[in-house]
C-alpha positions in Angstrom: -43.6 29.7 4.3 -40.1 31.6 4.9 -39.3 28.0 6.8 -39.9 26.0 3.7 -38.2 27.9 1.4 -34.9 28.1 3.8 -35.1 23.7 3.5 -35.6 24.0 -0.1 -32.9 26.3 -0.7 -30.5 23.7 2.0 -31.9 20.9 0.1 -31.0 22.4 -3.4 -27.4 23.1 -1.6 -26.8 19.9 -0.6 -27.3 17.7 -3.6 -25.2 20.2 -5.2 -22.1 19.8 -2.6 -23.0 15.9 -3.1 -23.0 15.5 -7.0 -19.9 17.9 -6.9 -18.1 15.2 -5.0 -19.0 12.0 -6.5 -16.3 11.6 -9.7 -17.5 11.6 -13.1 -16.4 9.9 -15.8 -14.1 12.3 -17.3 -12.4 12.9 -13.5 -11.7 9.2 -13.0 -10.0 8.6 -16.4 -7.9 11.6 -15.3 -6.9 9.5 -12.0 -6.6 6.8 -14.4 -3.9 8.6 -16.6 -2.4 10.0 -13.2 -2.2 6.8 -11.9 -0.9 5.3 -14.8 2.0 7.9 -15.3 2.9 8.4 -12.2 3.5 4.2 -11.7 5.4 4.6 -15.1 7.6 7.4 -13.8 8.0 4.9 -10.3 9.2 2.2 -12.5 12.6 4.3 -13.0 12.9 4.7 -9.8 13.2 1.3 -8.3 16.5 -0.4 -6.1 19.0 -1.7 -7.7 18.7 -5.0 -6.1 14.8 -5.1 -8.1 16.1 -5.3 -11.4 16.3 -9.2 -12.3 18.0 -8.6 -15.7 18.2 -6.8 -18.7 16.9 -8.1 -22.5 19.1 -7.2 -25.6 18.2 -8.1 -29.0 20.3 -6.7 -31.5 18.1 -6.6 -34.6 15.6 -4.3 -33.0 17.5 -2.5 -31.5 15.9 -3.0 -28.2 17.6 -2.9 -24.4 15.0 -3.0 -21.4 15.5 -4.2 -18.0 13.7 -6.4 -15.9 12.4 -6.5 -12.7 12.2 -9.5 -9.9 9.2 -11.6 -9.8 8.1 -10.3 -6.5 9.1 -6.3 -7.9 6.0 -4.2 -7.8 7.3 -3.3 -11.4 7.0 -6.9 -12.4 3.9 -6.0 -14.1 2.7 -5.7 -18.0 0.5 -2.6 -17.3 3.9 -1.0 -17.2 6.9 -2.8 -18.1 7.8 -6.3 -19.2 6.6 -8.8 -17.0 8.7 -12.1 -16.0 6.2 -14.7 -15.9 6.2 -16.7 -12.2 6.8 -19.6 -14.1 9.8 -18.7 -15.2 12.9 -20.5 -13.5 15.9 -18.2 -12.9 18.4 -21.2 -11.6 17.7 -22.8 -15.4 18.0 -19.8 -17.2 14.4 -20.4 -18.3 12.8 -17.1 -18.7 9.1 -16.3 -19.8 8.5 -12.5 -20.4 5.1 -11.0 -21.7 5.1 -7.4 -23.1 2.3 -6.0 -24.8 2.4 -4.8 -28.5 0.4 -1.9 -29.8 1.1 2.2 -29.8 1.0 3.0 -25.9 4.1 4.0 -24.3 4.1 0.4 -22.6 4.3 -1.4 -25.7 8.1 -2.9 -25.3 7.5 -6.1 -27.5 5.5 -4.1 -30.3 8.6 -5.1 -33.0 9.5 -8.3 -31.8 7.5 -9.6 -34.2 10.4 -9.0 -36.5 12.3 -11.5 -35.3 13.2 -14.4 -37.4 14.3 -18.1 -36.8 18.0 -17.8 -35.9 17.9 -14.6 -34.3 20.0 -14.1 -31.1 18.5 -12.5 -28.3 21.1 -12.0 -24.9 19.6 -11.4 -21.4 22.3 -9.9 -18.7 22.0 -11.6 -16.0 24.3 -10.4 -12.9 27.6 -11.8 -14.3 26.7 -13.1 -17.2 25.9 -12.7 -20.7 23.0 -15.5 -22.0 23.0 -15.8 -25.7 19.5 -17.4 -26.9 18.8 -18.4 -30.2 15.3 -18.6 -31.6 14.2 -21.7 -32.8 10.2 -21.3 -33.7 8.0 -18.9 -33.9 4.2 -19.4 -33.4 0.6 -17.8 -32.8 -1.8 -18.8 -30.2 -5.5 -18.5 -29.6 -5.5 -15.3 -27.1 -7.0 -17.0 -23.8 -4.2 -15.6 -21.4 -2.6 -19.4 -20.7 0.0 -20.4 -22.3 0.5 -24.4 -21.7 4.1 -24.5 -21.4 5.9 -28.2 -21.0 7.0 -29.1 -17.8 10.8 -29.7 -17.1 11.7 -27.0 -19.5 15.4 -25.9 -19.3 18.1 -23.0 -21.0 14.7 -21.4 -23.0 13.2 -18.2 -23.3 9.9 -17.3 -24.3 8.3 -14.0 -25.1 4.9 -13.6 -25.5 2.6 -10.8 -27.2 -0.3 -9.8 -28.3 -0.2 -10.2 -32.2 -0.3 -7.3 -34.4 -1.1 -9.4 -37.0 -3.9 -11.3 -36.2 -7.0 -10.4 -33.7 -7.5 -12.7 -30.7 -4.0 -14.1 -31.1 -0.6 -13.9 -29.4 2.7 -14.0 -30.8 5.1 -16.6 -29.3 8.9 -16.2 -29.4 10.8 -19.4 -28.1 14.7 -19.1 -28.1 17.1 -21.6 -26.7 20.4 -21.2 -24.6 23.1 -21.6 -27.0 26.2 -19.9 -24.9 26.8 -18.5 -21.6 29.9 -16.0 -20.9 31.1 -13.6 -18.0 30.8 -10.4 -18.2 31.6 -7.6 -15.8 
């Protein structure tokens, strides 16, 4: 009897250690958030040489740099993304940020911008000026069909504040081009 009682009282012990170690719910949204802020914090800490180029636009008073295509911070979760498509020897430039209230949310008033609006990107030595020319909203399927042989244009894409399932497209074209230091 004693002898039954003892693997009772081990068996009883042992699921406790067991569900003690398997994460709930609660713990792995924790990681989550850990996870998430600690890559945030990472993203400001990054070599020099990662950072591609940095987006100005005036109107919203918004400055944010970004990182190279193959930069671990080249990634929406937590800063603005340059898309693979893009083409940095045509000054062609796709960017996708995401809209909303997180702390990630670096296109949330770019829906502000109107047709005429200049935009700059700093790009090593030089200051690009675009100029947006149209505006648009797309059916929220994460493609965007882009035409091919596309040159001196940049594009920012978001999800739309406005309207549910959709994405706000910004397209700007290259109007100038000067040195900076």
């Amino acid at each position: 009897m004693f002898f039954i009682k003892n693997k009772v009282i081990i068996l009883i012990i042992s699921i406790l250690i067991i569900i003690s170690i398997i994460p709930n719910r609660k713990t792995i949204k924790k990681l989550e958030k850990k996870e998430y802020i600690n890559n945030y914090i990472n993203s400001f800490i990054v070599k020099k040489e990662e950072k591609l180029l940095t987006i100005i636009i005036p109107k919203i008073n918004f400055i944010k740099e970004v990182y190279s295509i193959n930069s671990n911070n080249n990634n929406i979760k937590y800063n603005i993304q340059i898309l693979s498509s893009s083409n940095i020897n045509t000054n062609t430039f796709i960017l996708a940020s995401h809209s909303g209230t997180n702390n990630n949310a670096y296109f949330n008033n770019i829906y502000k911008l109107e047709l005429k609006d200049i935009i700059y990107i700093k790009k090593d030595k030089s200051m690009l000026i675009y100029q947006v020319n149209d505006i648009y909203y797309i059916n929220k399927t994460g493609y965007l069909e882009i035409e091919q042989n596309i040159n001196n244009t940049l594009i920012l894409i978001t999800c739309s504040t406005k309207y549910k399932n959709k994405q706000l497209i910004i397209k700007s074209k290259l109007i100038s081009i000067n040195n900076v230091n």
